[in-house]
C-alpha positions as CSV (number, residue, x, y, z in Angstrom):
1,X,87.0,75.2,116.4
2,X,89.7,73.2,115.4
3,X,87.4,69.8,115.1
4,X,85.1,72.0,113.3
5,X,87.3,73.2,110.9
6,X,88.3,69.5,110.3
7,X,84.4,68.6,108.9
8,X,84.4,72.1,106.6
9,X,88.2,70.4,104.9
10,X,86.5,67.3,104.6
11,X,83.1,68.8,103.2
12,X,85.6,70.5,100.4
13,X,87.8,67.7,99.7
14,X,84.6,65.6,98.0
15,X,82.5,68.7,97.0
16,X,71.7,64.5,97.7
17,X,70.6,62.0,97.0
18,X,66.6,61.9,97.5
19,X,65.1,59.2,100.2
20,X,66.2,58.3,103.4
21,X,69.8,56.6,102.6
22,X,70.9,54.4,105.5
23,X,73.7,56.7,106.7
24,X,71.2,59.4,107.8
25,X,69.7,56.7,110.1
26,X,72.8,56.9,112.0
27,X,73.0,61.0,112.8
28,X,71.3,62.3,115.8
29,X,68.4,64.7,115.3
30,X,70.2,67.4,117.4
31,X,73.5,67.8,115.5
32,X,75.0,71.0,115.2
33,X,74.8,71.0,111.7
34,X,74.4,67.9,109.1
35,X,76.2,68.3,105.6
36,X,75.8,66.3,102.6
37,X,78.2,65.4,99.5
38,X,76.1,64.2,96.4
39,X,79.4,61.8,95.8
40,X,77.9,60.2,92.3
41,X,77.3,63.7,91.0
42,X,80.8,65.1,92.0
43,X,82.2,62.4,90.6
44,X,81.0,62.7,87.2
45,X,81.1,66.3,86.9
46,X,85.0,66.4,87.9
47,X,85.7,63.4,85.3
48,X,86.8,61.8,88.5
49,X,84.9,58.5,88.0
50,X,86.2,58.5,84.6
51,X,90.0,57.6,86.3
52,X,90.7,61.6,86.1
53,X,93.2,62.7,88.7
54,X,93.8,66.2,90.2
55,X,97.3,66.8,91.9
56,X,95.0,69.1,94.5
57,X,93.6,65.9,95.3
58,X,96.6,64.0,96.1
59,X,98.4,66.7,98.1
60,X,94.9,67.8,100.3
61,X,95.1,63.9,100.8
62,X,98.1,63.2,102.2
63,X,98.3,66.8,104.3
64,X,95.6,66.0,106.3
65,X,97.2,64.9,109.7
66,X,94.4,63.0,110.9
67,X,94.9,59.4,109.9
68,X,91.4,58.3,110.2
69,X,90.6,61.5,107.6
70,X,93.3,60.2,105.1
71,X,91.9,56.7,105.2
72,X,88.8,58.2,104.0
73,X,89.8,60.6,101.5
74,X,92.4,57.9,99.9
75,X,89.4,55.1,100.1
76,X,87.2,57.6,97.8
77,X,89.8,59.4,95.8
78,X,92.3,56.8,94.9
79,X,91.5,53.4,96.0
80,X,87.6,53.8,95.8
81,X,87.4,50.3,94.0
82,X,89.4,48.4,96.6
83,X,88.6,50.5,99.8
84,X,85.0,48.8,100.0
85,X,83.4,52.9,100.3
86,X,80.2,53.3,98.2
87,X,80.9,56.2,95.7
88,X,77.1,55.7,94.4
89,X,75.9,56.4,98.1
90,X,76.4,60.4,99.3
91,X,78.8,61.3,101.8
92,X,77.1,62.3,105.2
93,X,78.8,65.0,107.9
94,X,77.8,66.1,111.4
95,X,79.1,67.6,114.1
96,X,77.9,67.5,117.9
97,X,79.7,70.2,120.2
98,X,78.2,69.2,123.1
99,X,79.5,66.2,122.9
100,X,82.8,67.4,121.7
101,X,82.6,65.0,118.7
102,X,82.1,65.1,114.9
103,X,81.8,62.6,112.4
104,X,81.6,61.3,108.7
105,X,79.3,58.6,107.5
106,X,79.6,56.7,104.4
107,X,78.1,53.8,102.8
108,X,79.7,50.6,102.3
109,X,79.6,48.5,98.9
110,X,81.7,45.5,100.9
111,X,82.4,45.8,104.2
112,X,84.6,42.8,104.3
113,X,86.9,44.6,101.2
114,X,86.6,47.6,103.8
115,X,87.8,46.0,106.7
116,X,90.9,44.5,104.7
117,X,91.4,48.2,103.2
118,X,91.7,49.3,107.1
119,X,94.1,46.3,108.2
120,X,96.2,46.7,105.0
121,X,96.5,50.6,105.8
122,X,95.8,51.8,109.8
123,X,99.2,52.1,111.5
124,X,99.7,50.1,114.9
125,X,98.4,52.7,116.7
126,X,95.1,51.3,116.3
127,X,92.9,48.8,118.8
128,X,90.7,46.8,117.3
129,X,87.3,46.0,119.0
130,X,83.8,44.5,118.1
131,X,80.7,45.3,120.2
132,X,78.0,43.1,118.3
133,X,77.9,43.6,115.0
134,X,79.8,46.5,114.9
135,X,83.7,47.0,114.3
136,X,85.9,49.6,115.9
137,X,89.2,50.8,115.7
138,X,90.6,53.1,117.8
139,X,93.9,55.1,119.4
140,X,95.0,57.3,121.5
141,X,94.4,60.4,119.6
142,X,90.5,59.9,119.8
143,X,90.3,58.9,115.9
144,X,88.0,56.4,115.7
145,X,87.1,54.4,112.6
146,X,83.3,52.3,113.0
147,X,81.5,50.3,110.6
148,X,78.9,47.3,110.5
149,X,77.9,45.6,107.3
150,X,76.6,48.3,105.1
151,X,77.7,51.9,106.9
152,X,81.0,52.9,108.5
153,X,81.7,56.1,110.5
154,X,85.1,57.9,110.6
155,X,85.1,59.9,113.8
156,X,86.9,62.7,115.7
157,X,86.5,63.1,119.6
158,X,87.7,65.4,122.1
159,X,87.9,64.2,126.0
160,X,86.8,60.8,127.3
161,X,84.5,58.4,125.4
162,X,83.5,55.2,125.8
163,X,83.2,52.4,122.6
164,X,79.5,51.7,123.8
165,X,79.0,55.3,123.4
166,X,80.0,54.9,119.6
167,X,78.2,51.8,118.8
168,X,75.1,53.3,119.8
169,X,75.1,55.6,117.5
170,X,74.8,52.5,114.6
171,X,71.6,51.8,116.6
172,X,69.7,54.8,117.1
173,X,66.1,55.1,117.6
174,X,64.6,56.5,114.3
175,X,62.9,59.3,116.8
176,X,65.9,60.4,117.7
177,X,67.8,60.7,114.2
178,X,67.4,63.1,111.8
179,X,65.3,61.2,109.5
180,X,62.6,62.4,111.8
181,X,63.6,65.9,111.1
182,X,61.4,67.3,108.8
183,X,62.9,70.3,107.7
184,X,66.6,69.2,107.4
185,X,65.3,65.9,105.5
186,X,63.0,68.1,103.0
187,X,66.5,70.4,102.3
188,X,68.9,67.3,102.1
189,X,66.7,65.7,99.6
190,X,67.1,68.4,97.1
191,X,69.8,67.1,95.0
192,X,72.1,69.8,95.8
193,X,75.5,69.1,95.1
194,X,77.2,70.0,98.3
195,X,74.7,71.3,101.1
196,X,74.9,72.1,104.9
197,X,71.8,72.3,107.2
198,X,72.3,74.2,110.5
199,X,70.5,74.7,113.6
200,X,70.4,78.4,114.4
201,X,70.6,78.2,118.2
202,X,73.5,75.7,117.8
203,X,75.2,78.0,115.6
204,X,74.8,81.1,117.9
205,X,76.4,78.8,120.5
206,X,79.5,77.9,118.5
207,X,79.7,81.7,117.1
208,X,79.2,83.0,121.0
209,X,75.7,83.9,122.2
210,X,77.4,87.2,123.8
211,X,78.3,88.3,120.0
212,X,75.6,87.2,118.4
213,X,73.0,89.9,120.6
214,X,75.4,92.7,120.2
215,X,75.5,92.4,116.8
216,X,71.7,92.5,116.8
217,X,71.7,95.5,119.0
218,X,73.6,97.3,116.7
219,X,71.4,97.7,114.3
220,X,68.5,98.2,116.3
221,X,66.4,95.1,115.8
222,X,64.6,94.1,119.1
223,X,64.5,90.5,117.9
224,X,66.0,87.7,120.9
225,X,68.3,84.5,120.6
226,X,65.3,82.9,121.7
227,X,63.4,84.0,118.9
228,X,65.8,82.2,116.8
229,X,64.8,78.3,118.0
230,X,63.5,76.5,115.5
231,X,64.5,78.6,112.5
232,X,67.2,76.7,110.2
233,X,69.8,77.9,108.0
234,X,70.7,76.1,104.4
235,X,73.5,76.0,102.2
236,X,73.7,74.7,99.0
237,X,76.3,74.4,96.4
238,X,75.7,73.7,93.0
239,X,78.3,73.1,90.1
240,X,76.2,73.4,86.8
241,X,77.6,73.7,83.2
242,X,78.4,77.6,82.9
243,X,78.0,78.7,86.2
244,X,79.2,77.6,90.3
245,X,76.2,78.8,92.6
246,X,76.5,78.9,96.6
247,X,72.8,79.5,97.7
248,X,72.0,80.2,101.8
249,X,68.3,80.3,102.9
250,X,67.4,81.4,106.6
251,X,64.1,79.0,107.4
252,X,62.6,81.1,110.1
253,X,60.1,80.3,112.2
254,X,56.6,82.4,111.8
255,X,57.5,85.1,114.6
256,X,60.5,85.3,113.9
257,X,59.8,85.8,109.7
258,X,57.4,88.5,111.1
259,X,59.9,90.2,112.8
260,X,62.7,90.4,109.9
261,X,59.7,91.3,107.8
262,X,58.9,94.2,110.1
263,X,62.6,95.5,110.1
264,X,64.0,94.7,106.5
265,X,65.0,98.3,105.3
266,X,64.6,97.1,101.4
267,X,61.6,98.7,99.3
268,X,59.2,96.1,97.9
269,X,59.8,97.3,94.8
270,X,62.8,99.0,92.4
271,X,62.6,102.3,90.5
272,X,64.3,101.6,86.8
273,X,64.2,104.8,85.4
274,X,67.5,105.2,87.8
275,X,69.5,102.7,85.4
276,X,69.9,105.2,82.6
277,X,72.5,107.5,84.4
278,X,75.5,105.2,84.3
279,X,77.1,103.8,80.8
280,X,75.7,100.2,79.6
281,X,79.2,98.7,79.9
282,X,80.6,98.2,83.6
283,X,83.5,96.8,85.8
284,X,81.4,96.7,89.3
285,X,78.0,97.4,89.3
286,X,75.8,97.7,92.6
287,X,72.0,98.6,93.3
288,X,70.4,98.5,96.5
289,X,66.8,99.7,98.0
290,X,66.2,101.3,101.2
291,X,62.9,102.2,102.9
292,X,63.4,105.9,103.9
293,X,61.8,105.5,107.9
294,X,63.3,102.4,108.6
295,X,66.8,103.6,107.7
296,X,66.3,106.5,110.4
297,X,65.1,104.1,112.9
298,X,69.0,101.8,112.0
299,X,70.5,105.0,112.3
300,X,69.1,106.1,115.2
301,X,70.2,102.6,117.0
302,X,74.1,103.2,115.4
303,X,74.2,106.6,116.7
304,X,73.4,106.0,120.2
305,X,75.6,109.3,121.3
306,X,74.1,111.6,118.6
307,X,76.8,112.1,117.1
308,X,75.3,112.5,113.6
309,X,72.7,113.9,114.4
310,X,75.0,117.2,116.0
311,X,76.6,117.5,112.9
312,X,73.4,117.8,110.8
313,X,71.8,120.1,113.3
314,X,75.1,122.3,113.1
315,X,74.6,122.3,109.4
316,X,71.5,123.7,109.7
317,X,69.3,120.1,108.8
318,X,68.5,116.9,110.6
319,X,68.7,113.6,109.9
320,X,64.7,113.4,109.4
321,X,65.0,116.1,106.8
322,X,67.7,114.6,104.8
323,X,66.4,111.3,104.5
324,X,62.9,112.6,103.9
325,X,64.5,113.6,100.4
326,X,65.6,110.1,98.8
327,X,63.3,107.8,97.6
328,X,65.1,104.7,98.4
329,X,66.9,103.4,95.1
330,X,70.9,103.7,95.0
331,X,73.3,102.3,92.3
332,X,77.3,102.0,92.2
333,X,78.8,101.6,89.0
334,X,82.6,101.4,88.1
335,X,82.6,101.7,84.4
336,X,86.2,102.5,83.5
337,X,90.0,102.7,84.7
338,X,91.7,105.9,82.4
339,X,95.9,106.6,82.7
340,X,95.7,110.6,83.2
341,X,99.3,112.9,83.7
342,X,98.8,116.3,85.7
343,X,99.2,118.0,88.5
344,X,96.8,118.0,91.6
345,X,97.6,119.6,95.1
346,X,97.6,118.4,98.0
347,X,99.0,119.1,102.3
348,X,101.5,117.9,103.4
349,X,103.9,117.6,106.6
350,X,106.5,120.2,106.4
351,X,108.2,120.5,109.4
352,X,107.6,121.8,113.1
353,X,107.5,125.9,114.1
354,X,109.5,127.3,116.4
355,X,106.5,126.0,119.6
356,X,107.0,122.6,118.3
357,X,103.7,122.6,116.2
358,X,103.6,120.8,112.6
359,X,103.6,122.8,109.8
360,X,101.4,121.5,106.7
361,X,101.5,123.8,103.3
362,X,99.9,123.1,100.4
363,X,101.9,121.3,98.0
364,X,101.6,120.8,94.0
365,X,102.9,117.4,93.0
366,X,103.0,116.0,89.1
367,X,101.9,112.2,88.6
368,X,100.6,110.0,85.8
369,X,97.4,108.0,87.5
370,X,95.3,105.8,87.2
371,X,91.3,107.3,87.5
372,X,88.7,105.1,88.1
373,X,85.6,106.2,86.4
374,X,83.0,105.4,88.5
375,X,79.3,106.8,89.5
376,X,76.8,107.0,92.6
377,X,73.5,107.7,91.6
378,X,70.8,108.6,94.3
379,X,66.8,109.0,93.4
380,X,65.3,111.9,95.4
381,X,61.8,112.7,96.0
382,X,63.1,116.7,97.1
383,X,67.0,118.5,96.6
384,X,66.1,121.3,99.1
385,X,68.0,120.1,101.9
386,X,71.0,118.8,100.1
387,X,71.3,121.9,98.0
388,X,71.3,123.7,100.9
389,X,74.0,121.8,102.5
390,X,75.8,122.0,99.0
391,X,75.8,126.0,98.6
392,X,77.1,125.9,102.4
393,X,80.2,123.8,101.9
394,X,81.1,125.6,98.5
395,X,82.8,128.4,100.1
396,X,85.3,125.9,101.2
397,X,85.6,122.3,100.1
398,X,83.2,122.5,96.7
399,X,83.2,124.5,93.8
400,X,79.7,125.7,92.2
401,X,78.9,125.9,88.1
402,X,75.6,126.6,86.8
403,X,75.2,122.4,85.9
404,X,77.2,120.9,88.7
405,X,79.3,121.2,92.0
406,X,83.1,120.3,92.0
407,X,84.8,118.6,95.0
408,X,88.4,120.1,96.0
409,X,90.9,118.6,94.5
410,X,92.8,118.5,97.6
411,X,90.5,116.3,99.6
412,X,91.1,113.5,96.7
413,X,94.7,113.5,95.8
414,X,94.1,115.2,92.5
415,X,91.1,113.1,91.1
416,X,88.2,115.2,89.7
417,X,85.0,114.8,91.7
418,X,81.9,116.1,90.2
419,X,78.0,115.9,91.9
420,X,74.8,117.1,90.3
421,X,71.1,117.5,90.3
422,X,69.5,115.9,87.0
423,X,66.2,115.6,87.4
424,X,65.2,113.6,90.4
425,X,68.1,111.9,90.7
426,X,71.7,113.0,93.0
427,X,74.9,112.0,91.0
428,X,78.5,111.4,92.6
429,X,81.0,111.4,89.5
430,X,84.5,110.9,88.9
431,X,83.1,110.9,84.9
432,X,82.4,114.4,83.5
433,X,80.7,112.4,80.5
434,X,78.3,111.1,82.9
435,X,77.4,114.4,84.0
436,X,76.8,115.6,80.5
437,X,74.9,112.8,79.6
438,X,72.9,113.4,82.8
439,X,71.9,116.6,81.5
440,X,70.6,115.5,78.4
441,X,68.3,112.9,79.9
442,X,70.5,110.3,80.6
443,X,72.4,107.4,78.3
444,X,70.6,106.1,75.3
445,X,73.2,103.2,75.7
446,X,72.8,102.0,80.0
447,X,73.3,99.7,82.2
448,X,69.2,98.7,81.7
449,X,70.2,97.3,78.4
450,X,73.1,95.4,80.0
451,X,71.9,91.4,80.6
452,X,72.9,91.5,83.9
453,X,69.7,93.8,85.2
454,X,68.1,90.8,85.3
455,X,68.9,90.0,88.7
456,X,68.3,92.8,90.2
457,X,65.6,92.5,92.9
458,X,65.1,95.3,96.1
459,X,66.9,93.4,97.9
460,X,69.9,94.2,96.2
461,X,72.3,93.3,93.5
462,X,75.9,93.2,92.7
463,X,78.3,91.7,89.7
464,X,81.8,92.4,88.9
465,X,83.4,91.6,86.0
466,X,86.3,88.8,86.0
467,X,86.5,89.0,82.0
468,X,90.1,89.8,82.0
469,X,90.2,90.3,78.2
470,X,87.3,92.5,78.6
471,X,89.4,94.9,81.1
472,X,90.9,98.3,80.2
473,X,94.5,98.5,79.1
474,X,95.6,100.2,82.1
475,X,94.5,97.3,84.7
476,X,96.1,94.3,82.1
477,X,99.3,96.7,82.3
478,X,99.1,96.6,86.1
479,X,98.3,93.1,86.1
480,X,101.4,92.3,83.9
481,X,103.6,94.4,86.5
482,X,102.2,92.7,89.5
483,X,103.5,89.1,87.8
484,X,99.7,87.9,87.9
485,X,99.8,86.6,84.0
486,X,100.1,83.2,85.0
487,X,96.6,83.1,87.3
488,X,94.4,85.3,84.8
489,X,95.5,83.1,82.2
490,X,95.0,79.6,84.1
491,X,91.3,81.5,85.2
492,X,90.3,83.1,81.8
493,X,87.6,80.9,81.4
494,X,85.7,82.7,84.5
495,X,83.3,85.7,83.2
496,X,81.4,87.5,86.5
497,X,80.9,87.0,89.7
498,X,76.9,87.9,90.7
499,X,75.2,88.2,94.6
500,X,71.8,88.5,94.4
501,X,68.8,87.1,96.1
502,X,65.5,86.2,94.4
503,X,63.4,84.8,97.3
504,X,62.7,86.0,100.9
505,X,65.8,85.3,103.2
506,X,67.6,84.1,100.6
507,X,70.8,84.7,98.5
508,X,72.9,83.6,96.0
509,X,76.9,83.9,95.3
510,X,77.5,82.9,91.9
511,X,80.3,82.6,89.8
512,X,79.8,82.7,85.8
513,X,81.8,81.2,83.2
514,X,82.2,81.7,79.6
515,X,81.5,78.6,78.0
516,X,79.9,75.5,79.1
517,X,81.7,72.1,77.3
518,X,82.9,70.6,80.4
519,X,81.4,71.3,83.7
520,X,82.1,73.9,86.2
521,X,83.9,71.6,88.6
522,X,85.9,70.2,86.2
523,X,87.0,73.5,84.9
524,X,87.7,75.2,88.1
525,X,89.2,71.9,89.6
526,X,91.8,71.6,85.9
527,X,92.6,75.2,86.7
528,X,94.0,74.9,90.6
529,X,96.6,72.0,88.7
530,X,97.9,73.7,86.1
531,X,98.0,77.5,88.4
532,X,99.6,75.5,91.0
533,X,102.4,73.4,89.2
534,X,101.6,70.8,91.1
């Protein structure tokens, strides 16, 4: 794990180019994963080309404890035009776990300026050795340093090796590269800026086969590990002008895209009309889709020992019957954060009885909070079921008027708790307003006219907002307490933060930014100095 974690540092430090670049030729075909760094592109959108410098740079640089590692990052960073590295050329990285080595592959603009860079900075601890017309340095530390005239290899091993074994790998048989890969050369050559292309098999070995199938027991899916082979997993990471985008795409095989087809518990389609019951402005915002049957069937698989399923059936319902009422369209929305004085009631621990039992009594305490304003909004297709189990419980823990149901105040520490049935939809509340609104056929002013209801897909959708100025005075007060002025300010120029997904087995982290000039990397990469002091 620890060679593994080595690659991701190095991956970072520098975050492709289309045709088959020569350092390809030199990665097996059966490497755990092969990652890419578009180095031209990163360099011009993080100014670095243009002899900017970032401390973060400098001290990720010299921190790293492997020596070969530093050589590299130093050669591109700092000394990139004496080291004799290609910065117009992308940076290549594999790793191999059943050969307990990993390794990073770079082009060479002059190898004889890079083999002067190496004897002007490698410590004594290296051997140097040719085996035809390739270099190698190595030590006893299994860091091992390889070039010929136009590619060198910076490598990490673990256990014995031999130096044959690494100059074979500058003459690999194109068959057994990953050039004849198809799928992992059709994803490298996208022009992402950073991107990672994994085998799926290898990376249920690394994560533990054992896991990996109780993890897909758990929710009930009958699909193997073997099902898996040949299917791929992609990651790509894109810095564009307003906006930092991490996208992962599952490649699966036709059986296997069958399969999660068969089990994905999203609807194929959304209902909007649901949009209208929360306020247009919004801290967190969430919507999701679920198919009715195939949620019973997860559930089902999760409750293996019924337990569920007892406590409907001792309220009088099942788990069939409950479900049978939604139609499959949720939405979470946090919309406001008020300051509110009062009192609320709550139990507490008073002591022991004379027998050595506790004692709990009811307690009133007086507080100034902070309420979060927020809403859960459920479409039905029926109420009868949940109405029922509504009158039931309020006799004890809810409250009944003629528009809505009240939860006890004592279950929540004092906050107000409101649920109602508007029309075909179930409401959770902490929001009176959105109750009232409710009843008058919803917000003239929603969430469907905000911009961000764009992305929403079945699948699912969520954005928070990271506008700081835009927050309510009661979070920049507790921000200001907390001491955190210094990273909102040194961030302001982040807006939201959005995961959706917009194409089958496929989904997107993105962070948005409030104004484009200089791009994203740049910004976000200007921001870690001046946070950091460094």
């Amino acid at each position: 794990m620890k060679l593994i974690f080595k690659f991701f540092i190095v991956g970072i430090l520098f975050a492709s180019c289309s045709g088959a670049n020569k350092q390809e030729k030199l990665i097996p075909i059966d490497a755990d994963f092969v990652g890419v760094v578009d180095l031209p592109k990163i360099g011009v959108k993080s100014k670095m080309y243009a002899n900017k410098s970032f401390a973060m740079f400098d001290v990720l640089s010299e921190s790293l404890d492997n020596e070969t590692f530093s050589i590299l990052a130093n050669g591109i960073l700092r000394d990139r035009n004496e080291s004799g590295i290609s910065t117009t050329s992308p940076l290549y990285f594999y790793l191999m776990s059943e050969q307990s080595y990993g390794a990073v592959v770079v082009s060479l603009s002059n190898n004889t300026k890079f083999a002067d860079y190496l004897e002007l900075h490698l410590s004594d601890d290296f051997t140097k050795e040719e085996k035809k017309d390739v270099v190698l340095y190595t030590d006893e530390r299994n860091e091992v340093i390889a070039f010929n005239s136009k590619t060198a290899c910076f490598i990490q091993l673990q256990g014995v090796y031999s130096t044959d074994f690494i100059a074979s790998l500058f003459a690999l048989e194109t068959e057994k590269s990953i050039v004849s890969h198809d799928a992992c050369m059709s994803f490298l050559n996208k022009n992402h800026d950073v991107a990672m292309f994994v085998q799926s098999e290898k990376l249920f070995d690394l994560a533990g086969k054992e896991e990996v199938k109780k993890s897909i027991n758990m929710w009930g899916g009958d699909i193997t590990l073997e099902e898996f082979r040949d299917s791929y997993l992609s990651l790509a990471l894109s810095f564009n002008k307003k906006s930092i985008a991490l996208t992962t795409e599952l490649l699966a095989n036709e059986s296997l895209a069958k399969k999660l087809r068969e089990q994905n518990i999203s609807k194929t389609s959304i209902s909007k009309d649901i949009l209208k019951y929360v306020p247009e402005s919004t801290l967190i915002f969430s919507h999701a889709t679920f198919d009715t049957q195939k949620l019973r069937t997860v559930i089902e698989a999760i409750d293996y020992n019924n337990t569920i399923q007892n406590i409907a059936l001792l309220n009088g319902t099942s788990i069939e019957a409950i479900l049978f009422e939604f139609a499959g369209d949720v939405i979470f929305s946090l919309h406001d954060v008020v300051s509110e004085g009062g009192k609320y009631t709550t139990t507490m621990f008073s002591g022991v009885d004379s027998n050595g039992y506790p004692i709990f009594t009811d307690t009133v305490l007086y507080k100034q909070k902070m309420t979060p304003k927020m809403s859960l909004v459920l479409k039905l297709v029926q109420k009868e079921q949940l109405q029922k189990l509504f009158d039931q419980f309020s006799a004890t823990v809810l409250s009944k008027t003629d528009t809505y149901y009240k939860l006890s105040e004592k279950l929540i520490y004092g906050y107000d708790v409101y649920l109602a049935f508007e029309k075909n939809m179930l409401i959770i509340t902490t929001d009176k307003d959105v109750v009232t609104q409710a009843a008058e056929g919803g917000y003239k002013k929603s969430i469907a006219s905000n911009p961000i209801t764009k992305n929403i897909t079945p699948s699912g959708y969520v954005y928070v907002n990271l506008d700081y100025e835009t927050y309510p005075d009661e979070i920049q007060y507790s921000v200001e307490k907390m001491g955190m002025q210094a990273f909102v300010s040194n961030f302001s120029f982040i807006r939201s933060l959005e995961i959706f997904s917009k194409k089958e087995f496929s989904g997107t982290i993105q962070l948005n930014l409030k104004q484009g000039g200089d791009n994203s990397l740049y910004q976000v990469l200007t921001a870690i100095d001046n946070f950091s002091g460094l």
